[in-house]
LOBANU-307281 format. One record per residue (C-alpha): residue in three letters; x, y, z. Coordinates in steps of 0.02 Angstrom, whole numbers. Last residue first. Example, Ala and Ser with C-alpha at 12.3 -4.5 7.8 and 13.67 -1.06 7.14 Angstrom:
// residues 2
{SER, {684, -53, 357}}
{ALA, {615, -225, 390}}
***
This chain:
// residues 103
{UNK, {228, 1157, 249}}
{UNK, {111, 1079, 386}}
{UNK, {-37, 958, 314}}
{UNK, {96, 781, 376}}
{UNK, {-32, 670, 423}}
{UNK, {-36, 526, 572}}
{UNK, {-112, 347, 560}}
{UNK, {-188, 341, 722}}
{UNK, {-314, 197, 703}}
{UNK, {-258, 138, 542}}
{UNK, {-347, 211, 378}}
{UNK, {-446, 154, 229}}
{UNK, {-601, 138, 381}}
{UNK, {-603, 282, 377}}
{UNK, {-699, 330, 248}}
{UNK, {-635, 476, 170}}
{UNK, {-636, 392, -18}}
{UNK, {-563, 460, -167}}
{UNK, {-617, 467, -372}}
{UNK, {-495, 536, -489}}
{UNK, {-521, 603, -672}}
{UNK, {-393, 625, -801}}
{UNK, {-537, 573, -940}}
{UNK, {-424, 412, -1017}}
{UNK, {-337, 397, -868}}
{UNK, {-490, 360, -756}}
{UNK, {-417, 322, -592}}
{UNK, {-518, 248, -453}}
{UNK, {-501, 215, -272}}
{UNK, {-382, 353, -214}}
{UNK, {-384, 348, -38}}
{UNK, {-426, 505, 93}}
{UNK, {-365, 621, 198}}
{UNK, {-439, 799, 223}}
{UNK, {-410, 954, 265}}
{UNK, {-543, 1109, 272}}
{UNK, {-518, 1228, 124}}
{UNK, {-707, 1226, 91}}
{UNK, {-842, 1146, 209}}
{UNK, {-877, 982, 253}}
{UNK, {-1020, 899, 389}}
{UNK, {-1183, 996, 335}}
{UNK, {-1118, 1053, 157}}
{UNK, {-1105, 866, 119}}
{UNK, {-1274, 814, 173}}
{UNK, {-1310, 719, 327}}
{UNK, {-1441, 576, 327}}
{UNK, {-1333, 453, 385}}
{UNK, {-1166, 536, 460}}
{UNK, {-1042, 577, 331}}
{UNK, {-880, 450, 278}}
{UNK, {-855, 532, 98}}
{UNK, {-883, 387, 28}}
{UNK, {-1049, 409, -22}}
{UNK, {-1057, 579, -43}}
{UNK, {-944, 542, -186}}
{UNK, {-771, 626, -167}}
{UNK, {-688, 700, -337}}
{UNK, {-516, 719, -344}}
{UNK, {-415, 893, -401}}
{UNK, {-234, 846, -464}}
{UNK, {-134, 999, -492}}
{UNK, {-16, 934, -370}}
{UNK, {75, 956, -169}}
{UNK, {-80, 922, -87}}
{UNK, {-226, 871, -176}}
{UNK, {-404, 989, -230}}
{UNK, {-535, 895, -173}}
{UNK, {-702, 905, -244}}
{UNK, {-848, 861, -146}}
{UNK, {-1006, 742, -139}}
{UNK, {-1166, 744, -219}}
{UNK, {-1242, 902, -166}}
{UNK, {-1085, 1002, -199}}
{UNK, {-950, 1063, -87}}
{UNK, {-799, 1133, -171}}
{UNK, {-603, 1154, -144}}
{UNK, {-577, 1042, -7}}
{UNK, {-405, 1015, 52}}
{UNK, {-305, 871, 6}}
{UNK, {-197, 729, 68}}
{UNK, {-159, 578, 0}}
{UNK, {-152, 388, 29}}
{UNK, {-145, 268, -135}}
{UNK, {-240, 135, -164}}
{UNK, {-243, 171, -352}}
{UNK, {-95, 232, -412}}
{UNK, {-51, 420, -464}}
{UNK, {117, 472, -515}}
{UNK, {36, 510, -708}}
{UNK, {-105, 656, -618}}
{UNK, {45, 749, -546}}
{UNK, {146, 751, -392}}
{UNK, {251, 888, -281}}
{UNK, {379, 803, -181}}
{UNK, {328, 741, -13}}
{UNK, {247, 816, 143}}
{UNK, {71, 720, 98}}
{UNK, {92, 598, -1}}
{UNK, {39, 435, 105}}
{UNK, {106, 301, 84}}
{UNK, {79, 175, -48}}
{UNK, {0, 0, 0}}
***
């Protein structure tokens, strides 16, 4: 499993594997989910609601709100559109598991 990026080099859309940890802040808030803008690239991810590890019943808006930090795990790359989908759950994540957002 890759490590997470945060605190590295800077990254683009091509150094991208699926199952890997990032780190991101939150550029938008939509109905269905949110788009997260990664840390150290040009790479902005998409977040389905549904993984985006929100109380039932809770919209996105209600829990998440723009420029706040956020971990999550890439879970699909679409090379051909240069789209990335990310989970928040955390269940991707080890009790503990420490982020580097400083720099």
């Amino acid at each position: 499993e890759s490590d997470i990026l945060a605190g590295q080099r800077e990254f683009g859309f091509d150094d991208l594997i699926k199952g890997m940890k990032v780190v991101g802040f939150i550029k938008s808030v939509v109905e269905f989910g949110l788009f997260v803008n990664l840390k150290n690239s040009d790479v902005c991810a998409f977040c389905h609601k549904s993984e985006a590890s929100l109380p039932p019943s809770k919209k996105p808006s209600e829990f998440y709100s723009i420029g706040d930090c956020v971990k999550g795990k890439i879970i699909n790359i679409d090379s051909q559109n240069r789209k990335v989908k990310i989970s928040l759950k955390s269940q991707h994540f080890k009790a503990g598991e420490e982020l580097r957002t400083d720099e």
